[in-house]
C-alpha positions in Angstrom: 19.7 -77.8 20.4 22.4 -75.5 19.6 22.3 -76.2 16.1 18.4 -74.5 16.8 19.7 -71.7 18.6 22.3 -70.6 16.0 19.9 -70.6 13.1 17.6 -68.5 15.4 20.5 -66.1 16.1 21.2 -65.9 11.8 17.8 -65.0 11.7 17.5 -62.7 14.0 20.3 -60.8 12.3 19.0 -60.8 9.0 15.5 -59.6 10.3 17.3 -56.8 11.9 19.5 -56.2 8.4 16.2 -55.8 6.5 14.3 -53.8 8.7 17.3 -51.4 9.2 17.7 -51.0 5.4 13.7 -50.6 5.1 14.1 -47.8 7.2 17.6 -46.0 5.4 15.0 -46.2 2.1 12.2 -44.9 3.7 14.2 -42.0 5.6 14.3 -39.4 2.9 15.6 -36.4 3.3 13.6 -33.2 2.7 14.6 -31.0 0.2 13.0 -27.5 -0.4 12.9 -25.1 -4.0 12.1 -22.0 -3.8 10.0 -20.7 -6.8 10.1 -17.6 -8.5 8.7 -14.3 -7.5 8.7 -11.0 -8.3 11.5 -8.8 -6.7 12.7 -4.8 -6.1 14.2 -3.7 -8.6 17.4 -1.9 -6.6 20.5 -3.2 -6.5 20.9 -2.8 -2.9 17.8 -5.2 -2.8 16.9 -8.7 -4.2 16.7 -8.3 -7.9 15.5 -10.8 -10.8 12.5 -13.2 -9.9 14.9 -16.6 -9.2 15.4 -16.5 -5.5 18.8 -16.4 -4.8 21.1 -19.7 -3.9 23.3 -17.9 -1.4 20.2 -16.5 0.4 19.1 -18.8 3.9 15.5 -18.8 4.7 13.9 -20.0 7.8 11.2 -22.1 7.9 8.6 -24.0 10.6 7.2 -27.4 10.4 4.4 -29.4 11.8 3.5 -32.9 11.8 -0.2 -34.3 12.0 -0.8 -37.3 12.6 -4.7 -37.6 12.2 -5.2 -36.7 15.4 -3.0 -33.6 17.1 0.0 -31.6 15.6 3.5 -31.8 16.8 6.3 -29.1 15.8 8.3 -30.7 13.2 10.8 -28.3 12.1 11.7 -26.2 14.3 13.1 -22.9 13.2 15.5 -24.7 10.9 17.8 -22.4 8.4 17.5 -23.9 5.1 20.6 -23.6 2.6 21.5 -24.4 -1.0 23.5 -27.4 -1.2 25.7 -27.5 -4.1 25.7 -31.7 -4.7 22.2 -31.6 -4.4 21.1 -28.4 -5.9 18.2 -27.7 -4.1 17.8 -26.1 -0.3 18.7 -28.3 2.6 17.3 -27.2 6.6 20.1 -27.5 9.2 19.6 -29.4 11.0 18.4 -31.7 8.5 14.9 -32.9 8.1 13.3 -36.6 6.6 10.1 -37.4 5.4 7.8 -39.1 8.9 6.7 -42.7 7.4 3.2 -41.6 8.3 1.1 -38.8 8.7 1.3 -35.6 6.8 3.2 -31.9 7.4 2.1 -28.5 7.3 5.0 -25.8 6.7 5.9 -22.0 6.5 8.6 -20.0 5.8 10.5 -16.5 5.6 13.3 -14.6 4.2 16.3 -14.0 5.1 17.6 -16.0 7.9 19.7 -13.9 10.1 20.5 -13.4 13.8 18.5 -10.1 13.8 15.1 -11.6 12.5 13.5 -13.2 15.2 10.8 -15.9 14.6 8.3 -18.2 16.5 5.6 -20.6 15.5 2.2 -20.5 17.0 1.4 -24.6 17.0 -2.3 -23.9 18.1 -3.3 -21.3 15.6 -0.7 -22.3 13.4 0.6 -18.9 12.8 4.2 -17.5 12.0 5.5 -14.3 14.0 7.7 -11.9 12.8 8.6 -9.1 15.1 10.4 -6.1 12.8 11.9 -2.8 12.2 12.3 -1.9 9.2 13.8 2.1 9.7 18.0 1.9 9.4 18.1 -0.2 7.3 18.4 2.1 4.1 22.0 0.8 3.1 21.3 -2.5 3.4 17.4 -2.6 3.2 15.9 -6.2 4.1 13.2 -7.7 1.5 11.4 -9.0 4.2 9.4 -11.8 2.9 7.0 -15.2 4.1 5.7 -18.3 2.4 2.4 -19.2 1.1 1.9 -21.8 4.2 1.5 -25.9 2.9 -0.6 -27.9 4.5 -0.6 -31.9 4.0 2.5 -32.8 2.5 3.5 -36.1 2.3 6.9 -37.6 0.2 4.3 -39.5 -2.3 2.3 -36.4 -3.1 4.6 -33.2 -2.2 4.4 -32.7 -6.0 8.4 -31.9 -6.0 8.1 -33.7 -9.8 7.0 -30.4 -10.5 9.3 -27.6 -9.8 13.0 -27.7 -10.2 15.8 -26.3 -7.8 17.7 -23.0 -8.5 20.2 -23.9 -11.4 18.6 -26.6 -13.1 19.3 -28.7 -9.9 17.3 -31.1 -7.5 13.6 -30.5 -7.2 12.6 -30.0 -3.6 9.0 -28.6 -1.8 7.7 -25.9 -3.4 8.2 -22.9 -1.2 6.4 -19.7 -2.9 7.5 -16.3 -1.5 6.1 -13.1 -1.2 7.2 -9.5 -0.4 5.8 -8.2 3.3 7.2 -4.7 2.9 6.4 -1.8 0.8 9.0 -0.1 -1.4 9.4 3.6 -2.0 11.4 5.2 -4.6 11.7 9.2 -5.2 12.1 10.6 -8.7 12.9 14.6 -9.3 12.7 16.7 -12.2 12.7 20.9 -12.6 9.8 22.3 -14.3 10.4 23.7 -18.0 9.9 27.1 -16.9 13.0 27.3 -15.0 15.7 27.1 -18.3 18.8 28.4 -17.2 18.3 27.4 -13.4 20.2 24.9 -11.3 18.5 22.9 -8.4 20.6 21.1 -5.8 19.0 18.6 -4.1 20.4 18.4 -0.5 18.7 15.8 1.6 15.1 13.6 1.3 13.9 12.0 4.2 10.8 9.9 4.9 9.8 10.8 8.3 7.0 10.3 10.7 6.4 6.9 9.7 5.1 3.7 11.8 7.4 1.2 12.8 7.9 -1.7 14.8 5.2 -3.9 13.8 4.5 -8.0 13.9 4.2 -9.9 10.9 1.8 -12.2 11.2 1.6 -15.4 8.8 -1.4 -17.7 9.4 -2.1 -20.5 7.9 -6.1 -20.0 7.9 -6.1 -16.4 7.8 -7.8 -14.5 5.5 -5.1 -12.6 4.2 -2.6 -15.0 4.8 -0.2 -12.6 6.1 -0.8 -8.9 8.3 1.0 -6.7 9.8 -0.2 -5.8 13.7 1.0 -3.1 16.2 1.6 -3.1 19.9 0.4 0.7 21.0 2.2 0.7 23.6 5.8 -0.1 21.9 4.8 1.0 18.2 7.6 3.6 16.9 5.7 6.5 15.5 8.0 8.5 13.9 10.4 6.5 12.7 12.9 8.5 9.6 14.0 6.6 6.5 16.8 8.8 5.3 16.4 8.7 1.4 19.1 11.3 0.4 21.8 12.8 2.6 23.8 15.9 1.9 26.9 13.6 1.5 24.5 12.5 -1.7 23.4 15.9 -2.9 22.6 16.0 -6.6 21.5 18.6 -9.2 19.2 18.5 -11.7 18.2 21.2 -14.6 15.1 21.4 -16.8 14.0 17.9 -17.4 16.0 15.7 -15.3 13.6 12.2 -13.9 16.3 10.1 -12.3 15.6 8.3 -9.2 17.2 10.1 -6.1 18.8 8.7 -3.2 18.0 5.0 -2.0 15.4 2.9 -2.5 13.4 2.3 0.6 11.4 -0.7 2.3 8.8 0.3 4.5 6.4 -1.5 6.9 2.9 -1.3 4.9 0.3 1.1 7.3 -2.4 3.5 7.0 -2.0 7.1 6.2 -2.7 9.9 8.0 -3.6 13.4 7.9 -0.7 15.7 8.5 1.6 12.4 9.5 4.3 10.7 7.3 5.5 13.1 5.7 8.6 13.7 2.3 11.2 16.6 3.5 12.9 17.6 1.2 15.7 20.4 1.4 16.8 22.0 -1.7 18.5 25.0 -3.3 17.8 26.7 -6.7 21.0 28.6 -8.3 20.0 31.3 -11.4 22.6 34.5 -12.8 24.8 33.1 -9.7 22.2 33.4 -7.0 21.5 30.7 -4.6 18.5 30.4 -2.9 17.6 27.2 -0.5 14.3 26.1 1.2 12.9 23.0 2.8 9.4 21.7 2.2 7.1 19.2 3.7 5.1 16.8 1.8 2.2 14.8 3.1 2.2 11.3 1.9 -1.9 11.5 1.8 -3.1 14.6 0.8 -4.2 15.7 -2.8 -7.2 15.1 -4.6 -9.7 12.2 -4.1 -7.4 10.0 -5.2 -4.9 10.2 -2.5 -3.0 7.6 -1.4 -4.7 6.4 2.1 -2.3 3.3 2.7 0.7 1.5 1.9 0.5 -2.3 0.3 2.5 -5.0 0.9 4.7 -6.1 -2.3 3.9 -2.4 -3.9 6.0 -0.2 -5.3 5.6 3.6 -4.7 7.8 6.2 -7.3 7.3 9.2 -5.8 7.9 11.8 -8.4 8.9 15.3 -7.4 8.6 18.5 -9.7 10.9 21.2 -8.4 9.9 24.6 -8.2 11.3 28.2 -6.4 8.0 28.2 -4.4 6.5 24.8 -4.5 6.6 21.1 -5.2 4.4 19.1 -7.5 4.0 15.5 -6.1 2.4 13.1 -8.3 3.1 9.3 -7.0 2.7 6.1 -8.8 1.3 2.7 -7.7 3.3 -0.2 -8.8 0.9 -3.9 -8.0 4.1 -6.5 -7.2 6.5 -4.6 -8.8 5.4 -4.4 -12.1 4.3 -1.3 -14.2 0.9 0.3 -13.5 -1.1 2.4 -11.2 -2.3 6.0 -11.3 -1.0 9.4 -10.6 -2.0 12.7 -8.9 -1.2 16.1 -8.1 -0.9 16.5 -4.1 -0.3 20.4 -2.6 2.2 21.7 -0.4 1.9 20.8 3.2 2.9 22.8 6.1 5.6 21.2 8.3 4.5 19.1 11.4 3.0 21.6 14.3 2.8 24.7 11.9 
């Protein structure tokens, strides 16, 4: 009888040793690999098209399992791991031994980007101001959303972490945020002349918007504004008279900071370039300011700003006027069209 119970006992231990090892093998950790994607070129800004391995991004998870969704992953920071070479969520995450996970993430992780997951429509929210930001401008950015991934068939054979490391989910990011860089030059007929550029500022512009990333939306991911809390004149400060440069005949150089800017509509007599600026000639110094309408101009106007485009705004300085003639980059890269836009009179003139 004892003899019985004893061998019972051994083999109740060794059922309990194998199913506890079953379940160390089947507990995978998840690991995550950013892809490459197009950045702003700036260098207060994300540049190259590797995403960075000291840059934390957030990130959501759900799990289905055939028959309802349950968060997953909530809200985790994800961060390279040097052993592993590939991005680890804190706290960390494993594989479920069934069902499947749908995911979504942003960039950067920090204390002042708030997020929250929508589990019923399956929809990221990003509440976020983008004006004051101009010395340290945030790339704002959100993942193409995943939908049912599993540890057999999250395809991580196929991409490889950041420095030839681990390979991980494939997380694909894109830019929320429109970028806006200013360009100046004096026109030829002013040889001999001096022009100080004192300040830029991008003014009158809407602010305070919610990114919204959904996982059946059609885009993906929109901006949307609350009326009643919506910031509508919010200044980006491009060039300060701490900054103040000068330029003779033929002079392009980009001025001031590059900008990010929550992508909206234009409109008439609204957001608005001011520009103040002084033009020395046989040691006289004149100064003006003048008001630029982002919209106006020809029938090729802009009418809206993109998220992921670029926008140079280039300025030709003259005594009595300014020619504006921006240019449309598509995700950074070179390309668009350009037109001449006229003076503007300043707001309530």
């Amino acid at each position: 009888m004892k003899k019985s119970l004893f061998l019972a006992a051994l083999a109740t231990i060794a059922l309990a040793s194998c199913t506890q090892n079953e379940l160390t093998i089947e507990r995978q950790e998840i690991g995550f690999s950013p892809l490459q994607y197009k950045a702003v070129n700036s260098k207060t800004i994300i540049t190259g098209n590797i995403y960075p391995s000291d840059l934390p991004f957030g990130l959501y998870a759900y799990h289905n399992d055939g028959s309802s969704n349950k968060l997953y992953i909530n809200n985790a920071t994800c961060s390279y791991n040097s052993d592993a070479k590939t991005f680890i969520s804190n706290p960390i995450a494993y594989w479920p031994l069934s069902g499947t996970l749908g995911m979504v993430a942003w960039s950067p992780k920090t204390e002042t980007i708030t997020a929250d997951y929508d589990l019923e429509n399956k929809e990221l929210i990003l509440p976020f101001v983008a004006a004051g930001k101009e010395a340290n401008p945030v790339d704002l950015m959100y993942s193409t959303p995943l939908t049912d991934l599993t540890k057999e068939r999250h395809n991580s054979a196929n991409y490889t972490g950041v420095n030839g490391g681990g390979a991980g989910v494939g997380i694909t990011f894109k830019h929320a945020l429109s970028q806006i860089v200013v360009t100046a030059k004096v026109a030829q007929e002013y040889a001999g002349a001096t022009f100080k550029i004192n300040s830029i500022s991008l003014q009158q512009m809407n602010d305070n918007a919610t990114l919204t990333v959904a996982e059946s939306g059609d885009p993906v991911a929109s901006w949307g504004w609350d009326e009643d809390t919506k910031l509508k004149n919010a200044l980006f400060q491009i060039l300060d008279d701490e900054e103040a440069v000068s330029y003779t005949t033929g002079d392009v150089p980009q001025v001031g900071k590059a900008v990010l800017v929550i992508p909206q509509d234009l409109e008439n007599n609204k957001q608005k370039l001011v520009i103040s600026y002084s033009m020395t000639f046989n040691n006289v110094t004149t100064s003006t300011t003048k008001y630029v309408d982002l919209n106006s101009g020809t029938n090729d106007a802009l009418t809206k700003l993109d998220m992921g485009k670029k926008y140079t705004l280039n300025l030709t300085l003259y005594a009595d006027r300014i020619l504006y003639s921006p240019s449309i980059e598509e995700d950074w890269s070179v390309g668009g069209s350009s037109y001449d836009v006229p003076e503007q009179p300043a707001a309530g003139n």
